[in-house]
Structures are given as structure tokens and as C-alpha cells.
MARFI-952809 format. One line per field, with one value per residue: z, x, y of N, C-alpha, C in turn; residue number from 1. Coordinates in nm, 4 decimals, m for minus. Example, Ala and Ser with C-alpha at 12.3 -4.5 7.8 and 13.67 -1.06 7.14 Angstrom:
// MARFI-952809
n.z: c(0.7800/0.7080) .
n.x: c(1.3190/1.2850) .
n.y: c(m0.5690/m0.2250) .
ca.z: c(0.7800/0.7140) .
ca.x: c(1.2300/1.3670) .
ca.y: c(m0.4500/m0.1060) .
c.z: c(0.7800/0.7870) .
c.x: c(1.3200/1.2900) .
c.y: c(m0.3300/0.0030) .
n: c(1/2) .
END
This chain:
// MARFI-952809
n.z: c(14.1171/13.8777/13.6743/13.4285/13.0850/12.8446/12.6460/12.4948/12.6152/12.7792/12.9961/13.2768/13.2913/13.3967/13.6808/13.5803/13.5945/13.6081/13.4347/13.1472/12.9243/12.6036/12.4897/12.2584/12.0873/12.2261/12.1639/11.8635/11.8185/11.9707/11.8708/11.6006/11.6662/11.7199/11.5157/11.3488/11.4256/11.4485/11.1653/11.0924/11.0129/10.9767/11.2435/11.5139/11.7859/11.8203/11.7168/11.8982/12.1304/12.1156/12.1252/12.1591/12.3577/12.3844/12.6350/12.8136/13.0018/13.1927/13.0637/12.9524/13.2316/13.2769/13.3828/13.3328/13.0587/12.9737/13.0637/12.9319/12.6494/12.7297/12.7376/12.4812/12.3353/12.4536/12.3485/12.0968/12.0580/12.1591/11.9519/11.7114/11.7378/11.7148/11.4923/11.3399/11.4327/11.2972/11.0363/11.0162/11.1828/11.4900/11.5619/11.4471/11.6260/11.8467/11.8258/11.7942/12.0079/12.1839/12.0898/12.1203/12.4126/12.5089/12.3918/12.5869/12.8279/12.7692/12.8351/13.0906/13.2471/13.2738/13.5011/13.7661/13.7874/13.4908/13.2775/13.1275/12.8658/13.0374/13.1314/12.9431/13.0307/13.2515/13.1509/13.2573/13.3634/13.4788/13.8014/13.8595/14.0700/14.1369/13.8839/13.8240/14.0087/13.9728/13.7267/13.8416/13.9737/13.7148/13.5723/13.7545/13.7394/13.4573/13.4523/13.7219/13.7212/13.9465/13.9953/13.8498/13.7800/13.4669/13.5082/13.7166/13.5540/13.3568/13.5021/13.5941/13.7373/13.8159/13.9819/13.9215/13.8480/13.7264/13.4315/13.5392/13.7600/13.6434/13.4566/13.0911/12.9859/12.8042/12.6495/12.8760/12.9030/12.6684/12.6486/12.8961/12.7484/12.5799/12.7409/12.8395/12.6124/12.5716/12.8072/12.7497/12.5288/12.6563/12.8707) .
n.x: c(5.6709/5.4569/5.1572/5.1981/5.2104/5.4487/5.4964/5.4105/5.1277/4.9058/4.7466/4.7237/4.7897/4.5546/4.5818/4.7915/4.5558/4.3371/4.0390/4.0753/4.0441/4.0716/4.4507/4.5760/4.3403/4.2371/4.4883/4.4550/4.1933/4.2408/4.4398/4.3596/4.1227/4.2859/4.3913/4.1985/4.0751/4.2224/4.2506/4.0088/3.8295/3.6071/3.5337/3.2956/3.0925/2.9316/3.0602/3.2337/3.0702/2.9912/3.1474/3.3018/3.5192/3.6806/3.7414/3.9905/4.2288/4.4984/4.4243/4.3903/4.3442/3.9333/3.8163/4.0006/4.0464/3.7698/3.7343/3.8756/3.7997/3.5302/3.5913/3.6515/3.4743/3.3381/3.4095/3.4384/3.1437/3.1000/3.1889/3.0845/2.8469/2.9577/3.0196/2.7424/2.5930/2.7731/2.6776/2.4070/2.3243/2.2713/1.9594/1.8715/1.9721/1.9211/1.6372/1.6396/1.7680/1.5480/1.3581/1.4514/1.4848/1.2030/1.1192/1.2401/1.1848/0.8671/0.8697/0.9826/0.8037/0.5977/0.4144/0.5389/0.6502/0.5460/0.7107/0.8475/0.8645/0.7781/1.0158/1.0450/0.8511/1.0429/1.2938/1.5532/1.6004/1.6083/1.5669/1.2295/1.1930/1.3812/1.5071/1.3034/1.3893/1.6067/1.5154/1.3602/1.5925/1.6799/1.5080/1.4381/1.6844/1.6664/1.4506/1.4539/1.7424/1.9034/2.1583/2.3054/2.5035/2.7139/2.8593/2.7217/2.5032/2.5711/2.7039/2.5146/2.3540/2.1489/1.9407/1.9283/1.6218/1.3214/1.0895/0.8034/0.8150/1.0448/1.1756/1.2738/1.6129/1.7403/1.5834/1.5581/1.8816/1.9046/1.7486/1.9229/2.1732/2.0604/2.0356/2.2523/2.3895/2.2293/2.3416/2.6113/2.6266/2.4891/2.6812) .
n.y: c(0.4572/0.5727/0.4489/0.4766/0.4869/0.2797/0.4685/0.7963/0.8676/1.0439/0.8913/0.6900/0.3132/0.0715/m0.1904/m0.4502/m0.7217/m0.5655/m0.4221/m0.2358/0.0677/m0.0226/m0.0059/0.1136/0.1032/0.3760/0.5379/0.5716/0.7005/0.9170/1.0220/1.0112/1.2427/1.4483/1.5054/1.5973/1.7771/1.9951/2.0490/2.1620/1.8944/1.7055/1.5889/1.5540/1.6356/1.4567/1.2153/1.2135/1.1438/0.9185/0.7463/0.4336/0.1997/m0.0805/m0.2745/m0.3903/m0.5967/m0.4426/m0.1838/0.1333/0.3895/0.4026/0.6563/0.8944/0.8810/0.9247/1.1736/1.3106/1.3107/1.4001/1.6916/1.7493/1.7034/1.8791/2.1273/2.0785/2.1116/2.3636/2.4711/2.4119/2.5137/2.8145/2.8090/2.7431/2.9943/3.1721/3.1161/3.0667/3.2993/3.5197/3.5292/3.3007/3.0614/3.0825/3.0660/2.8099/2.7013/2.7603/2.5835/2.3434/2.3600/2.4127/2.1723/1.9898/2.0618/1.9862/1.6910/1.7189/1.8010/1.6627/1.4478/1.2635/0.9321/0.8810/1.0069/0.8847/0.6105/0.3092/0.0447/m0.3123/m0.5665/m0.7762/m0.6948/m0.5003/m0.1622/0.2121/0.3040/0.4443/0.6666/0.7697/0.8402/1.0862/1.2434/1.3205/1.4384/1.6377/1.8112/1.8975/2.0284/2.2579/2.3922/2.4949/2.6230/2.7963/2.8959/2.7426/2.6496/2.3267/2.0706/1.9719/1.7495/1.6518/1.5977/1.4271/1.2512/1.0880/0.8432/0.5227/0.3316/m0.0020/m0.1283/m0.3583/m0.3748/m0.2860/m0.0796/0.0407/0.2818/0.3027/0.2371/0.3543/0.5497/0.7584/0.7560/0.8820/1.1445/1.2587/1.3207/1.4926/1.7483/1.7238/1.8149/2.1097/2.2401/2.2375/2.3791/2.5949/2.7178) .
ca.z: c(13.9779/13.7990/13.6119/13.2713/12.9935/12.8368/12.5700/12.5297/12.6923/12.9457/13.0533/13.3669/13.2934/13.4921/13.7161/13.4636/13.6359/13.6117/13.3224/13.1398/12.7654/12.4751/12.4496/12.1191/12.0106/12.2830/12.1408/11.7585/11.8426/12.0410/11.8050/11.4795/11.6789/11.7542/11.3947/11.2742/11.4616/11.4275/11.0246/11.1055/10.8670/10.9749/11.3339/11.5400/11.9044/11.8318/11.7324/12.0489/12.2473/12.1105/12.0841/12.2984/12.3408/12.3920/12.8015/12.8199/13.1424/13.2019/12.9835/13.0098/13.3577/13.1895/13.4077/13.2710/12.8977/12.9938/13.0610/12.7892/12.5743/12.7626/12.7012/12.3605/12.3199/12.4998/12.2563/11.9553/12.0766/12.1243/11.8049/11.6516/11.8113/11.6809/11.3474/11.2893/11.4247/11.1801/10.9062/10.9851/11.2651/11.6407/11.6323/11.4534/11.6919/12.0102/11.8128/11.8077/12.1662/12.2411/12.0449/12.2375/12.5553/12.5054/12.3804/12.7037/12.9214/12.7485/12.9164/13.2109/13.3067/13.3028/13.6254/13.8346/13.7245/13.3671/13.2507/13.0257/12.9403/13.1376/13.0863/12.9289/13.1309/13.2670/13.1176/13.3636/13.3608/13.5983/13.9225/13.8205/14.1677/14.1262/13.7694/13.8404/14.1186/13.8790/13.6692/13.9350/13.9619/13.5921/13.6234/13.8837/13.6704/13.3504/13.5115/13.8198/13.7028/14.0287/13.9546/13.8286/13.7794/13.4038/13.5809/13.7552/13.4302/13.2778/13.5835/13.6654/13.7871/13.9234/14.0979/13.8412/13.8262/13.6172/13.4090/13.5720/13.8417/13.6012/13.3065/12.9463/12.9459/12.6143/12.6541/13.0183/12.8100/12.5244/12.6993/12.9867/12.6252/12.4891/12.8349/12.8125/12.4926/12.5850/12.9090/12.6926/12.4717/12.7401/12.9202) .
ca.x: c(5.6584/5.3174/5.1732/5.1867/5.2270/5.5794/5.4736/5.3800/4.9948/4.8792/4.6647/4.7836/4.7118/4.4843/4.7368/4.7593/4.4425/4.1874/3.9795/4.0730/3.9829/4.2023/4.5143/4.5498/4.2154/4.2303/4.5749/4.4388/4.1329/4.2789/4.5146/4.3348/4.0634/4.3392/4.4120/4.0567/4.0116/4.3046/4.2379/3.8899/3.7970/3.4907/3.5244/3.2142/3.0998/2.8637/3.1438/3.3212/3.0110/2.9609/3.3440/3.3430/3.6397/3.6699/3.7732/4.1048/4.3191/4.5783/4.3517/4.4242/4.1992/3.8385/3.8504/4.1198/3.9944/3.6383/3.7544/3.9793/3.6742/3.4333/3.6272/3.7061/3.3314/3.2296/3.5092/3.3352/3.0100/3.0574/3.2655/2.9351/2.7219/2.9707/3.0009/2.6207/2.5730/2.8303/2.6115/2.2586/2.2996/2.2312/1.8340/1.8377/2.0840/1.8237/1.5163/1.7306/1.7436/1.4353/1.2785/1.4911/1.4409/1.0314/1.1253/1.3079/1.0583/0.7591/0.9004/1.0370/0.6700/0.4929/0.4003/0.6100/0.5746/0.4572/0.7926/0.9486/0.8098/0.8385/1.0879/0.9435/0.8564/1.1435/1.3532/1.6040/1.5848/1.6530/1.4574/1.1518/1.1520/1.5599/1.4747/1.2184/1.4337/1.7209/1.4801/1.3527/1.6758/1.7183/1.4068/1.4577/1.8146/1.6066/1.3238/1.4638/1.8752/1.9465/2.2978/2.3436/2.6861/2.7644/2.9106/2.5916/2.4204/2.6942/2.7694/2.4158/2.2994/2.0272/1.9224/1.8343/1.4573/1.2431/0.9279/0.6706/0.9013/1.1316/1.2162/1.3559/1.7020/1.7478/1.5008/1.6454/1.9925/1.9137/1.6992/1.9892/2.2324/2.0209/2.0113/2.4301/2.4180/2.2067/2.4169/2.7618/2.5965/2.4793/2.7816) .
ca.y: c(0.4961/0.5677/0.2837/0.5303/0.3560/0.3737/0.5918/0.9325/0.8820/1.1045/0.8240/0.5854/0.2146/0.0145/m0.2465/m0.5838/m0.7849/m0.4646/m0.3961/m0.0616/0.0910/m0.1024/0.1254/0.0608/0.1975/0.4834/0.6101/0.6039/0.7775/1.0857/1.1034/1.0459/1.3485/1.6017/1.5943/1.6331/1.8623/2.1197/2.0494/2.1716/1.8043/1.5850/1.5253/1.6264/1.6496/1.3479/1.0969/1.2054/1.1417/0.7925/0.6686/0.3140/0.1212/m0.2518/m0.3631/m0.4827/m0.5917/m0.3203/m0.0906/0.2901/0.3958/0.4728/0.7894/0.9786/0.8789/0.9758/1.3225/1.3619/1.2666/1.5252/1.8062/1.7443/1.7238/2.0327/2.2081/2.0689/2.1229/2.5143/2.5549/2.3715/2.6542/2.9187/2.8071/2.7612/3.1176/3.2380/3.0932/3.1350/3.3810/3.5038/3.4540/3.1090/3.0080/3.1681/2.9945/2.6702/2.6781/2.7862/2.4652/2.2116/2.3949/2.3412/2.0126/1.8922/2.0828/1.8969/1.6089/1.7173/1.8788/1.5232/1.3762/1.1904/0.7953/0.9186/1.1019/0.8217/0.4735/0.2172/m0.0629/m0.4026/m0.6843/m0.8696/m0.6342/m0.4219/m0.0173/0.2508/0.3149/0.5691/0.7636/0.8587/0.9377/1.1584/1.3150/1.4049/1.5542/1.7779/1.9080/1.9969/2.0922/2.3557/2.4584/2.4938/2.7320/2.8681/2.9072/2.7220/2.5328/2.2217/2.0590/1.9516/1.6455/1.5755/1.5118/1.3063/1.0845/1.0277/0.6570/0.4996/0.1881/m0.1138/m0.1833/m0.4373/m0.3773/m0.1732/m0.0404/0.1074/0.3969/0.2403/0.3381/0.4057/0.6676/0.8176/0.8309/1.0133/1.2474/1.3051/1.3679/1.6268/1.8025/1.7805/1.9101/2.1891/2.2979/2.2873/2.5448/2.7730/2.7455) .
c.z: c(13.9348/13.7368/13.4705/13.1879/12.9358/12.7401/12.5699/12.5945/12.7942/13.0175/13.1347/13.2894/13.3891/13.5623/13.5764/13.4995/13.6285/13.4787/13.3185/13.0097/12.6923/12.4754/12.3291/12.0668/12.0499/12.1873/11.9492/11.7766/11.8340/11.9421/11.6367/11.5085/11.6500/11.5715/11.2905/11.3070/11.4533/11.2544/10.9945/11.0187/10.9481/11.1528/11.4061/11.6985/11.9026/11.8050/11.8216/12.1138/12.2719/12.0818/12.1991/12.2700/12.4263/12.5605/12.7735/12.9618/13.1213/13.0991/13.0022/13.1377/13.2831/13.2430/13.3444/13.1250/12.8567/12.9571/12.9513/12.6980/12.6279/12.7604/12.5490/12.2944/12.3092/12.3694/12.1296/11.9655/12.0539/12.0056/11.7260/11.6640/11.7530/11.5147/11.2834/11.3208/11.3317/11.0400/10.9037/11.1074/11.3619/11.6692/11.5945/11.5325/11.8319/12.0022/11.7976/11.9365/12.2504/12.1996/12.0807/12.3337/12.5632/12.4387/12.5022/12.8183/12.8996/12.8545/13.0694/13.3061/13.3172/13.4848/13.6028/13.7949/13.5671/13.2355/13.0875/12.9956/12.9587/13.0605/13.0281/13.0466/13.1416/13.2646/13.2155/13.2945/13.5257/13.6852/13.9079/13.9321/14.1431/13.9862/13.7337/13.9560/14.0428/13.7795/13.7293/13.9010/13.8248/13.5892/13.6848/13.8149/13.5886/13.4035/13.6009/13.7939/13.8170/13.9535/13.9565/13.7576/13.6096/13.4276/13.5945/13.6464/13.3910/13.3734/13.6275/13.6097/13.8704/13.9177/13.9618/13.8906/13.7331/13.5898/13.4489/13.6467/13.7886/13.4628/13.2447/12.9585/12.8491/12.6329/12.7595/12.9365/12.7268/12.5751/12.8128/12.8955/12.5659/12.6284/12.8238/12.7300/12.5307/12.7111/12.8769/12.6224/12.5280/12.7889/12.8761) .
c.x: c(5.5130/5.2927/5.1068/5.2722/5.4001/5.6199/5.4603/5.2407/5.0012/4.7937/4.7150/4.6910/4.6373/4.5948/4.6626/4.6558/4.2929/4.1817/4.0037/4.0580/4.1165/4.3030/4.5433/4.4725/4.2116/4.3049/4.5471/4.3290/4.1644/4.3674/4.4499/4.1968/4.1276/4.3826/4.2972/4.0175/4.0881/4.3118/4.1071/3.7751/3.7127/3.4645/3.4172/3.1730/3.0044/2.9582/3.1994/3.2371/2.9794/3.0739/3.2794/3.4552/3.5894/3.7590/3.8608/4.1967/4.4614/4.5686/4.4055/4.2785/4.0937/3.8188/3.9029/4.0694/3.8945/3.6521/3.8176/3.8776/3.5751/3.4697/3.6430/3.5333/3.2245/3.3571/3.4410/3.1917/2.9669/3.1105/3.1116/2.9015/2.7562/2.9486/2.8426/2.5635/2.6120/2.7688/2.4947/2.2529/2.2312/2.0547/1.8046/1.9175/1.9550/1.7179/1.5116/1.7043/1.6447/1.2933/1.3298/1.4742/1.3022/1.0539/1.1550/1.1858/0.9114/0.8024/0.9271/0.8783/0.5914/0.4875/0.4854/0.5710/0.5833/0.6388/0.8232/0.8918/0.8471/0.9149/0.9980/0.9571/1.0051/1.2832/1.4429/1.6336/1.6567/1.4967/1.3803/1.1895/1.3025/1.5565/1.4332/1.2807/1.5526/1.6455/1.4667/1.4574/1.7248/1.6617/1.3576/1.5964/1.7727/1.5299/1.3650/1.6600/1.9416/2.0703/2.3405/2.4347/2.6535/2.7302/2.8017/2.5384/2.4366/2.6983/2.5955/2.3504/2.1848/2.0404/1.9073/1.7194/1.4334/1.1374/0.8649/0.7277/1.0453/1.1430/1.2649/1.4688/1.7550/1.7173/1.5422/1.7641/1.9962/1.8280/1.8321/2.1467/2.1925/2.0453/2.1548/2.4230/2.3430/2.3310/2.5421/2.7132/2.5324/2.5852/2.8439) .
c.y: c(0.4815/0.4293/0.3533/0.4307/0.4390/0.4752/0.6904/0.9628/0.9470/0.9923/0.7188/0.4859/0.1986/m0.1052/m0.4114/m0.6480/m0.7000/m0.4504/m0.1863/m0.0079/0.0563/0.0191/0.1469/0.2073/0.3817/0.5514/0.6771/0.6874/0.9052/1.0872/1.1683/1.2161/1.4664/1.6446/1.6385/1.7531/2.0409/2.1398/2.0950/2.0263/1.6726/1.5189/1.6167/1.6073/1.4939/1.1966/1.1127/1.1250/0.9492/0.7055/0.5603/0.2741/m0.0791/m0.2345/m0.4366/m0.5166/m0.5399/m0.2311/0.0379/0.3283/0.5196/0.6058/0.8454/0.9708/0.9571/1.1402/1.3541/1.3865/1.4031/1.6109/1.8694/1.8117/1.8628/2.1323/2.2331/2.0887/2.3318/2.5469/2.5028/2.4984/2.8142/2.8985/2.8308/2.9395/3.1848/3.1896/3.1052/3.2528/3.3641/3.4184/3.3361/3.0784/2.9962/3.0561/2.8332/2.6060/2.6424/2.6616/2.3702/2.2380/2.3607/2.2089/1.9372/1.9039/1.9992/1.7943/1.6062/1.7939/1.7590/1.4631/1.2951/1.0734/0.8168/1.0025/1.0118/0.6705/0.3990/0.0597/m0.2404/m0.5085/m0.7611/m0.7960/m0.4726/m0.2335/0.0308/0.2773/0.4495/0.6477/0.8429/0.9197/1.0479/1.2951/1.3905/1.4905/1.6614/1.8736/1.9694/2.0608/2.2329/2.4550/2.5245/2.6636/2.8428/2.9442/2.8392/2.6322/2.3925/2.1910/1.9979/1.8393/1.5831/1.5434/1.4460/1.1952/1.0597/0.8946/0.6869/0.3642/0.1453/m0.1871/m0.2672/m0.3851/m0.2323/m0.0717/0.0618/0.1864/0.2564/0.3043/0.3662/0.5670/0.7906/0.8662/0.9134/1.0965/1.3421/1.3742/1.5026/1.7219/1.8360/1.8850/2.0921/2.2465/2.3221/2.4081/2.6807/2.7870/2.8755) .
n: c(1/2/3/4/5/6/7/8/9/10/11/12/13/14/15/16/17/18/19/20/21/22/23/24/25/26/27/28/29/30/31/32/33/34/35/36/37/38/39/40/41/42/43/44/45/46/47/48/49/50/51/52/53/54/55/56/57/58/59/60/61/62/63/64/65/66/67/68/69/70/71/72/73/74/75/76/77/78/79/80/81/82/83/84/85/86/87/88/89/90/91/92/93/94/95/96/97/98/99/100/101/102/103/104/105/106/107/108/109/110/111/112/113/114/115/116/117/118/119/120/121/122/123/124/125/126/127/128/129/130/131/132/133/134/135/136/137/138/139/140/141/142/143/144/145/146/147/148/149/150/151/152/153/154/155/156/157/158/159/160/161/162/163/164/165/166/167/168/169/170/171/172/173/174/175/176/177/178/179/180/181/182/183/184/185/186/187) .
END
């Protein structure tokens, strides 16, 4: 037998000893979204993106949530994109683009080392050279159309560095966010 909960959740628990997202919170969430969102009334692709939940043992498995969550997202993200077209139209929509696209590229055109700054002393970040290597490949998506996964942007990790040795991730995150956001709206 599954280890679904005995409710109506599509979401398997985690077994009772593993850490998995409060079900609780999960189940008010998705539910209080689906009705925000079929009421067209206040819910937006940015409270999806920043929903956390609290770590509980026999949690719902953060997989399965995750996704639920990233779809919901990319949903509200292009209805965003249509709606604002339908109110200021196609070329503000283009010239929209075209000023976060030279926004991301500024960045993503800096030398290697130089991209993002560096974590403070003592203070743990990710590993510049893998940083710098995932940019490439947006990099290369951005400029050249070569294919990069969605996914890949979202699940991407790197090593933990200190200090000098490593990006701020603050800065890494919300740069690797705007890059989502852009790739749901070309999609």
C-alpha cells in the first residue's frame, strides 16, 4: 500500500522518521491557491515561488509538492505575460523582455571569477568555477538557442565554498530566478 495520506492528497507521505513539508500547511496552501486562482483573486506566480513549509517527520515527500508548486507557477507566470499583453500590448511585452534579457546578459558576459560577489569571509557560498559553468550554459541557451532544461535551472547546486573561493548565494539565487522567470515566458 502507498504511504498516501488518508485524505484526498495526491502527495505520498514521507515514512514517520523522514523529514517531509508540514501537511497541514501544504494542504491549506494548494487549496487556498486553486481557489485564487480559478477566482482569478490575488494569487501570483511570485507567492508560489516563495511558499516554504515547515519540516515535519512523515511530511508530504518535498518532491511531489515541489512540482505541484512549479507548475502552478509556470501557469501563473504565463497568464501574467498574457494578461499584461492584453493591457499594454505585444511590443511592451517584446521591450519587457528585451530589458531583462540585456539585464541577465550584463551579468552573464563578466569574466569568469568576476560574475557575482564573492561570499564574506567565513561565510559559506557556492563554488565560483560550477557557477560560472552553469552560466555558460545559459549563456550558450540565451545567445546560441542551444537547449537548456527548465529543470536544469531550478534544480541547480553547487559545491559549498567559503569567502574568497565562493559566489554570495543570495545573489546566485535571485539571478538563477530571474533566468526561470524568463524561460517560463518564452516557453
Amino acid at each position: 500500500m502507498s504511504a498516501k495520506t488518508q485524505n484526498t492528497s495526491p502527495f505520498e507521505a514521507m515514512p514517520k522518521r523522514k523529514f517531509g513539508y508540514h501537511t497541514k500547511q501544504v494542504d491549506e496552501f494548494i487549496n487556498d491557491a486553486r481557489q485564487a486562482y480559478e477566482s482569478d483573486s490575488g494569487i501570483t506566480a511570485d507567492t508560489v515561488q516563495t511558499k516554504t513549509f515547515d519540516l515535519v517527520r512523515g511530511g508530504y515527500r518535498p518532491d511531489q509538492v515541489d512540482q505541484v508548486l512549479e507548475r502552478l507557477e509556470d501557469a501563473l507566470r504565463r497568464a501574467e505575460r498574457d494578461e499584461y499583453i492584453a493591457n499594454h500590448g505585444k511590443q511592451a511585452w517584446d521591450l519587457r523582455l528585451i530589458e531583462l534579457l540585456e539585464e541577465l546578459m550584463g551579468r552573464l558576459q563578466r569574466t569568469n571569477g568576476e560574475k557575482f560577489r564573492r561570499a564574506e569571509p567565513n561565510i559559506q557560498g557556492y563554488d565560483i568555477a560550477e557557477v560560472d559553468e552553469c552560466m555558460a550554459r545559459i549563456t550558450s541557451h540565451l545567445q546560441d538557442e542551444k537547449h537548456i532544461r527548465l529543470t536544469d535551472v531550478r534544480n541547480a547546486s553547487f559545491s559549498a565554498q567559503k569567502g574568497l573561493r565562493a559566489y554570495d548565494e543570495a545573489q546566485v539565487d535571485a539571478f538563477l530566478l530571474a533566468v526561470v522567470e524568463l524561460l517560463v515566458v518564452l516557453d
